[in-house]
N, C-alpha and C positions, 0 to 999 in steps of 0.2 A: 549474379543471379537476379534475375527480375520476374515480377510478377504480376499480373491484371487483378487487381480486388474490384469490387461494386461496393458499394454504401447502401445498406437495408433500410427498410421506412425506419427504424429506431435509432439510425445515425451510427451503424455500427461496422465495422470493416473486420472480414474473418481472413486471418494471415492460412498461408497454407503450410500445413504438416512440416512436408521439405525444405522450407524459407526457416520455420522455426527453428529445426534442428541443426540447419547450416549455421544458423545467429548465436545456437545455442539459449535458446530462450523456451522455457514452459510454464506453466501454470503463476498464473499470479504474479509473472515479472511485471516489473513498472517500467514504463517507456515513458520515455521526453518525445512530444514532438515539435516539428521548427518548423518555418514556414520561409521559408529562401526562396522570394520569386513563385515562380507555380512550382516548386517543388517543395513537398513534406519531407522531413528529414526525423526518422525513427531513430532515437540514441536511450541507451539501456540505463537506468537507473540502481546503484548499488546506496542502496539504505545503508545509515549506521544506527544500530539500534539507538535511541532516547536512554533506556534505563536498564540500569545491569541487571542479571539474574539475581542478584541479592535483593535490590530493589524493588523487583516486581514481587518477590519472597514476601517480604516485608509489607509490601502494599497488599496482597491478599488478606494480612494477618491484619491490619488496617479496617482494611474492608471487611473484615468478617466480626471482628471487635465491633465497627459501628452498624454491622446489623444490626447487632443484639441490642443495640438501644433503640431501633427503626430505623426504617428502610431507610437507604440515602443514593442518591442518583449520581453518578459521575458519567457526564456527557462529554468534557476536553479535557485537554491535557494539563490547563488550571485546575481541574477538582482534583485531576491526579495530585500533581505537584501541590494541594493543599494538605493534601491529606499526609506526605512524602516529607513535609518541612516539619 
């Protein structure tokens, strides 16, 4: 299956409808792209999550513990993992 995209002033490329559902790909899939020569190469990204359900469980009750003493910001995955150890 092939397809013609255009690249918008924001650098953005829209897949078509029927491309996606052939790829099996929707909302919020992550893509790898490769750059081989003049061709881009789209290959699908399967995440493993970082931290179990228990964990993230636990991190909330964390998180909500140190509200109660003031606010506290966690912007990476080190404040997570500080707060987790």
């Amino acid at each position: 299956m092939t397809a013609t995209l255009k690249v918008n002033a924001r650098n953005d490329l829209h897949l078509p409808a029927k491309l996606l559902r052939h790829l099996n790909l929707g909302k919020d899939r992550i893509l790898r792209v490769e750059a081989k020569g003049n061709a881009l190469i789209l290959l699908p990204v399967d995440l493993e999550p970082r931290y179990s359900q228990e964990e993230l469980d636990g991190l909330d009750r964390l998180h909500a513990d140190e509200k109660k003493k003031g606010w506290i910001r966690l912007e990476t995955g080190k404040d997570i993992d500080r707060l987790l150890s």
